[in-house]
C-alpha positions in Angstrom: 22.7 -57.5 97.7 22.9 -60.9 96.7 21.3 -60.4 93.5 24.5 -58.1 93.1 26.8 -60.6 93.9 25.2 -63.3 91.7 25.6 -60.7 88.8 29.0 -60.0 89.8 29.6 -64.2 89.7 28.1 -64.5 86.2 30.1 -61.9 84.6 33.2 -63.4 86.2 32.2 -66.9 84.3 31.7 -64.9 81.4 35.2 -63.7 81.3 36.6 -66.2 82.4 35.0 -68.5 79.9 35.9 -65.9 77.0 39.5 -65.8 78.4 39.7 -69.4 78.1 38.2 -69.3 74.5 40.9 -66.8 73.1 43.5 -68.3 75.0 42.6 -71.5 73.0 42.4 -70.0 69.8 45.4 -68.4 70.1 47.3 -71.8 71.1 45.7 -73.7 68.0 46.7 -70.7 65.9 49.6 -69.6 66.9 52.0 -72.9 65.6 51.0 -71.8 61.8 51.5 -68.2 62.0 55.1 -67.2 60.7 57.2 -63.8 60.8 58.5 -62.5 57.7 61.8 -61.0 57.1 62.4 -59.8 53.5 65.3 -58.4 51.9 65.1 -55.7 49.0 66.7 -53.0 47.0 65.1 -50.4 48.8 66.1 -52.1 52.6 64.9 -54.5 55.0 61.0 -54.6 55.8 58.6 -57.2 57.6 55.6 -59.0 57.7 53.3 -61.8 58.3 52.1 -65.1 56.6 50.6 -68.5 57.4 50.7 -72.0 56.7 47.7 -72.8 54.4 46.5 -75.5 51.7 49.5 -77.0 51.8 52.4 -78.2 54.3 55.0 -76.1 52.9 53.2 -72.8 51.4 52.7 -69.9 53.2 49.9 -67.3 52.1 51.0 -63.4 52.8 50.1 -60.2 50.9 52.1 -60.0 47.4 53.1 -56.1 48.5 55.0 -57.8 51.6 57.5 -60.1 49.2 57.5 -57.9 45.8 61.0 -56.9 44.7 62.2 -59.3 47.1 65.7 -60.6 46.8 65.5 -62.7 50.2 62.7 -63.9 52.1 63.4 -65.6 56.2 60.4 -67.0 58.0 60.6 -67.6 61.5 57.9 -69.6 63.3 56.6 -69.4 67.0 59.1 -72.0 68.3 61.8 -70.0 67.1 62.6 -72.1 63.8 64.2 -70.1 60.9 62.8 -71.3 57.5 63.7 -70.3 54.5 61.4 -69.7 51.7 62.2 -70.6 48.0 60.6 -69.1 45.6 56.9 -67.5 44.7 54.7 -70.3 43.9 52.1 -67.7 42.4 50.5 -64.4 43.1 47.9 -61.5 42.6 49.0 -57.6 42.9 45.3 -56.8 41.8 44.3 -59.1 45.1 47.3 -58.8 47.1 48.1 -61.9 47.5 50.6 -64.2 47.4 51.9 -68.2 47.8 55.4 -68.9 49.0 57.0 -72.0 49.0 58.9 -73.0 52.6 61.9 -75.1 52.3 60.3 -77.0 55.1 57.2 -78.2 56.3 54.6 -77.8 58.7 52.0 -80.0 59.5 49.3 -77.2 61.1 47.6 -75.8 59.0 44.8 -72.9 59.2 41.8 -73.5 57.2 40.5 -70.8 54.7 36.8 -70.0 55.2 35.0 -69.6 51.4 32.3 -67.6 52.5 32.4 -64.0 53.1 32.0 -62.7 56.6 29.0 -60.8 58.3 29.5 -57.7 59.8 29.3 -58.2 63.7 31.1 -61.1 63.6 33.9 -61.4 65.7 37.4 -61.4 64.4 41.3 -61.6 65.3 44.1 -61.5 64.5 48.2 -62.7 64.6 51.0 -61.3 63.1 54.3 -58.9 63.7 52.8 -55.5 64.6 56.3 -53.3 64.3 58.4 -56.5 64.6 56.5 -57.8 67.7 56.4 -61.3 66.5 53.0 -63.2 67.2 51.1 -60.3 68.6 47.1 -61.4 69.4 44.5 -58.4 68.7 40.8 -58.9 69.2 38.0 -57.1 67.1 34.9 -57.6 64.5 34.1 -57.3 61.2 32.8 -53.6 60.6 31.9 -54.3 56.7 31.8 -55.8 53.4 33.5 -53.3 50.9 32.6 -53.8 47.4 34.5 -51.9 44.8 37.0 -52.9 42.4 38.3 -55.4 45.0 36.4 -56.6 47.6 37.8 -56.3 51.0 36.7 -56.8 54.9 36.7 -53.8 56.7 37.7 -55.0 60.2 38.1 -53.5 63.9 41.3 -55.3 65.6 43.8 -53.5 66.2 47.1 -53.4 63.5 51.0 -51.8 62.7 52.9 -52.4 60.0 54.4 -55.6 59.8 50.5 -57.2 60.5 50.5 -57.3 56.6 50.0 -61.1 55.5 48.7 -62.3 58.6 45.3 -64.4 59.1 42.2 -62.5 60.0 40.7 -65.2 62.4 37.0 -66.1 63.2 36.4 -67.4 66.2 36.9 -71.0 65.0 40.4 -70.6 64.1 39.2 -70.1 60.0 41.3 -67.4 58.2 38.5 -64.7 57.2 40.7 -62.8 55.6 44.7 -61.7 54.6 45.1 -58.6 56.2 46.3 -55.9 54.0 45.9 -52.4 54.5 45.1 -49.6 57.3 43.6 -46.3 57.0 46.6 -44.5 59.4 44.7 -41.2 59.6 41.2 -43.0 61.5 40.9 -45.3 64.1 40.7 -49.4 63.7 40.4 -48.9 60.1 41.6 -52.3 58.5 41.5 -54.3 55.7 41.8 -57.7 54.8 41.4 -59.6 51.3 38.9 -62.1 51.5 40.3 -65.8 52.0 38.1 -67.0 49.0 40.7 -65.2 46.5 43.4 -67.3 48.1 41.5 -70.1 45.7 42.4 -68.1 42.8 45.5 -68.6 42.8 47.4 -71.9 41.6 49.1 -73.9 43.9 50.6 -76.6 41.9 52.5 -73.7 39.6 56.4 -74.8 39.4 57.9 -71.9 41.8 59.5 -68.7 40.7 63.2 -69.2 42.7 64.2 -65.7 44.5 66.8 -63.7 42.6 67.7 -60.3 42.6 63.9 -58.6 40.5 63.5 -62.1 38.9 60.2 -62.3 39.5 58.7 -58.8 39.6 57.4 -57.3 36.2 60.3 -54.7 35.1 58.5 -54.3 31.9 58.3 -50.5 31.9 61.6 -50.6 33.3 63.8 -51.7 30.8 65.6 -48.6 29.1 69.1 -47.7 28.9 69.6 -46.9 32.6 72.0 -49.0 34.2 70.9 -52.2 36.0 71.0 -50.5 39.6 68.9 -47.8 39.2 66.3 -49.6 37.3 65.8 -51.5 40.9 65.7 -48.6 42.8 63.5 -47.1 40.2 61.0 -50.0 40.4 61.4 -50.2 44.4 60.4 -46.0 45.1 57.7 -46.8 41.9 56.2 -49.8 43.9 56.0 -48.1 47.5 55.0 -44.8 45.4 51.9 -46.8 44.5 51.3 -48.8 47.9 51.1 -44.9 49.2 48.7 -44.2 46.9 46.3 -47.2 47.5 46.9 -46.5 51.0 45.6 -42.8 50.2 48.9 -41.6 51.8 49.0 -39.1 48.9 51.9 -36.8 49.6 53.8 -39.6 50.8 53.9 -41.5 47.2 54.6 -38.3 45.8 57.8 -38.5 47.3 58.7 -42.2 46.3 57.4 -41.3 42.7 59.9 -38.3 42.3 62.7 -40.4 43.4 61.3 -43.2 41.2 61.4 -40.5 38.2 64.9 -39.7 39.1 66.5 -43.1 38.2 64.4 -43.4 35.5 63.3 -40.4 34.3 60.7 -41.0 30.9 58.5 -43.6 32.3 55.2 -43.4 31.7 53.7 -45.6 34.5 55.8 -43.0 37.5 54.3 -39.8 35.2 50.3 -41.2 35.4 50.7 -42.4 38.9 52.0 -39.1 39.7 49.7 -37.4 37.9 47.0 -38.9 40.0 48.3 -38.1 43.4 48.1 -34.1 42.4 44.9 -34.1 41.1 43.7 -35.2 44.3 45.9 -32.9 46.7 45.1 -30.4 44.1 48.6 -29.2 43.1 47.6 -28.0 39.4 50.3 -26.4 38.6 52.2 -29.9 39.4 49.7 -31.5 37.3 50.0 -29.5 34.3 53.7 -30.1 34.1 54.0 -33.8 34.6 50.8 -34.3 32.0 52.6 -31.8 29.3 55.6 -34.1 30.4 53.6 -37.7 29.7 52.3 -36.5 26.7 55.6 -35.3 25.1 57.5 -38.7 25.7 53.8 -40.6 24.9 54.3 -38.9 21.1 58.1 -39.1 21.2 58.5 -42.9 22.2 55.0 -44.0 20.4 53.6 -45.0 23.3 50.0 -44.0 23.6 49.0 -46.3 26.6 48.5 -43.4 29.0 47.7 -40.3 26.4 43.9 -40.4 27.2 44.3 -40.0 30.7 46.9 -37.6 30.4 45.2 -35.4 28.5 42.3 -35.6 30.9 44.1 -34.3 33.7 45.9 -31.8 31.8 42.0 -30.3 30.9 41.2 -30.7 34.6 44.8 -28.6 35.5 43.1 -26.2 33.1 39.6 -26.2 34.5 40.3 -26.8 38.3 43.2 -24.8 38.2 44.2 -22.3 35.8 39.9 -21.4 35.3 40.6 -22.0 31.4 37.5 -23.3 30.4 38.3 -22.6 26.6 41.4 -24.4 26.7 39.6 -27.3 28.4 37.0 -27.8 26.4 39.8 -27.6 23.5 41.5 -30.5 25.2 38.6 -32.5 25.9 36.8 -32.2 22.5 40.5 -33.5 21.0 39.9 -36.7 23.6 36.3 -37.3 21.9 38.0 -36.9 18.7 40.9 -38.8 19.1 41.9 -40.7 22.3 38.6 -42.0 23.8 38.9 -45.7 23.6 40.4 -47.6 26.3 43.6 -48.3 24.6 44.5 -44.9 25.6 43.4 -45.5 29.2 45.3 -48.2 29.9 42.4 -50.0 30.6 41.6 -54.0 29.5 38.3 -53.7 30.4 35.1 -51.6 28.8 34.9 -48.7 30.3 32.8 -45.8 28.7 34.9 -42.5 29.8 32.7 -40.5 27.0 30.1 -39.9 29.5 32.3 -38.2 31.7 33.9 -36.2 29.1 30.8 -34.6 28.3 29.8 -33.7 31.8 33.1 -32.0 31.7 32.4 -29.7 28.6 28.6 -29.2 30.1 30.8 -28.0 33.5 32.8 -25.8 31.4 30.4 -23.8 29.3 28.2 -23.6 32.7 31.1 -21.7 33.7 30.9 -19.5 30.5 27.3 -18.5 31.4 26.7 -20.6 28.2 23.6 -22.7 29.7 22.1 -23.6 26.7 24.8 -25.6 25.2 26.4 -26.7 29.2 22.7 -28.3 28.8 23.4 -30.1 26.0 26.2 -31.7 26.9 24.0 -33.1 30.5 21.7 -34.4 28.3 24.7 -36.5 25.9 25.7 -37.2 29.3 22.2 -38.7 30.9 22.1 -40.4 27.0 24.7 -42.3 28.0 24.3 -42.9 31.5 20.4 -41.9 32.7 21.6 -42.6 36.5 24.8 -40.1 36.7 23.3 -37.9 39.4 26.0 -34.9 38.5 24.6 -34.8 35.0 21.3 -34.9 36.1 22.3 -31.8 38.8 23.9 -30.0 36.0 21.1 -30.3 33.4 18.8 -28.7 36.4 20.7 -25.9 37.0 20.9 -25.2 33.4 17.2 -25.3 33.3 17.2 -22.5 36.4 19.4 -20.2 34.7 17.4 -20.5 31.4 14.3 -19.7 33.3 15.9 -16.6 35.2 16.6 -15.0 31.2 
């Protein structure tokens, strides 16, 4: 019995030992973390930044402040501040510097190095609009693809975006940035370290109505007004996308397409979203569609890729392997190099393209030549595990004749 109640004692010191470090962290934390209110063509939306590297710049998520045509922060004392401009930013990091009109003098520190997984982690931010909302959790991963990002477990809404993944020091991990909605506690922030990347001392970019945001592929003859709402539906279209809320950015691409019906950008990002839900039909209309204006306007940024997924509409789809092949041999021929991708870095697609025609002729019963086209593939690439799977189930169909 009393070995009970000396157990029972320890884990009450425990807890209340671990209530008193949170509670600290959250105090210490708390006076740098600001609410964001921004203003846009599309509406109203929220979010989360911090005070970081300098007194009066506030790190958040660049998806959180693009288009914006007004920006409010609001601290945990209740102060309204009002931000002036983008200092500098990354959409490939999500990331972004703001500069306050005033300034604070707490500021979190960014930690350089990347996280383990295990280690603990929290966070503060606007969860739905619940200004400075605390959520406790750990680092699940390191995910290393074309952007690196921490996987994390504490709990987070919309409106978390922005905010400062915490360690248990009170040193920003992390930005968070993105949620999976369809799994549990499956977050994202951008490491801290890209924070560095950015320039601080840039001279700021004042907030006007798009004055900051690329319009670029946006600049035809439709009228001012709809080219902001096409570049608003275009932008959430894409955050959608990245979020791998698929049918949702079909929906904000459309209406992007509506106001500004021949742009190329909407078209491929479109193009994407039903190749994945597997809508071939779709597909096959908005590629015929991308490359028709590509040719009309001279714009063959995209016509690589669109003719890729028209071959896929008739592969996956339509089951004309003929016509595919067609369509990929006339990439090999003609629209292979990266220009046509839209790409800036090297990127070998012929690889691909060949385990595509080897795919297709497999489907013809024509082994012998499907096994070719493994092999140009394994030339290539000797590690691509679907050649290497193709090129062996040519060699078992040649073996059965």
């Amino acid at each position: 019995m009393k070995r009970i109640i000396l157990l029972v004692l320890c884990l009450l010191v425990v807890t209340c030992a671990y209530g008193a470090d949170t509670q600290k962290l959250y105090n210490k934390s708390v006076t740098s973390v600001v609410s964001l209110k921004v203003d846009t063509p599309r509406g109203g939306c929220i979010g989360t930044g911090f005070y970081a590297l300098e007194p009066d710049i506030i790190v958040t998520c660049y998806h959180v402040v693009e288009g914006a045509t007004n920006i409010t922060a609001k601290t945990s004392k209740g102060n309204i501040v009002s931000i002036e401009g983008i200092i500098d930013y990354s959409e490939e990091k999500d990331i972004a510097l703001l500069k306050a009109s005033s300034k604070n003098s707490t500021l979190l520190e960014l930690q350089a190095n990347m996280p383990t997984p295990g280690t603990p982690a929290y966070v503060l931010g606007s969860p739905k609009g619940l200004d400075f909302s605390f959520s406790n959790g750990m680092v699940s991963q390191i995910r290393r693809g074309k952007e690196t990002l921490i996987q994390f477990t504490c709990p987070v809404s919309s409106g978390n975006s922005g905010g400062p993944l915490l360690s248990e020091d009170g040193k920003v991990l992390g930005i968070v940035a993105a949620q999976f909605t369809e799994g549990q506690n499956l977050n994202f922030a951008v490491p801290s370290a890209s924070v560095f990347m950015l320039n601080k001392d840039n001279a700021i970019t004042k907030i006007k109505r798009n004055n900051y945001v690329d319009n670029t592929n946006f600049n035809d003859s439709s009228s001012e007004e709809d080219i902001d709402k096409a570049q608003a539906h275009y932008v959430l279209g894409v955050r959608y996308a990245q979020a791998g809320l698929f049918n949702e950015a079909e929906k904000e691409l459309i209406l992007a397409l509506k106001y500004s019906p021949n742009k190329l950008p909407v078209l491929d990002k479109l193009a994407i979203c039903y190749y994945i839900t597997e809508n071939y039909h779709a597909l096959k209309f908005v590629t015929e569609t991308g490359i028709k204006i590509s040719i009309e306007e001279n714009d063959t940024r995209f016509l690589g890729r669109f003719y890729n997924n028209l071959a896929e509409s008739y592969y996956n789809g339509y089951k004309d392997y003929v016509k595919a092949i067609e369509l990929y041999q006339l990439i090999i021929e003609k629209y292979l190099d990266n220009k046509f991708w839209n790409y800036d870095n090297s990127v070998s697609h012929k690889e691909n393209i060949f385990l595509h025609i080897g795919f297709c002729y497999y489907d013809l019963k024509d082994y012998k030549t499907a096994q070719k086209y493994a092999e140009k593939a394994l030339i290539l690439n000797p590690n691509y595990e679907l050649a290497q799977e193709l090129l062996e189930g040519c060699k078992r169909q040649l073996r059965r004749r």
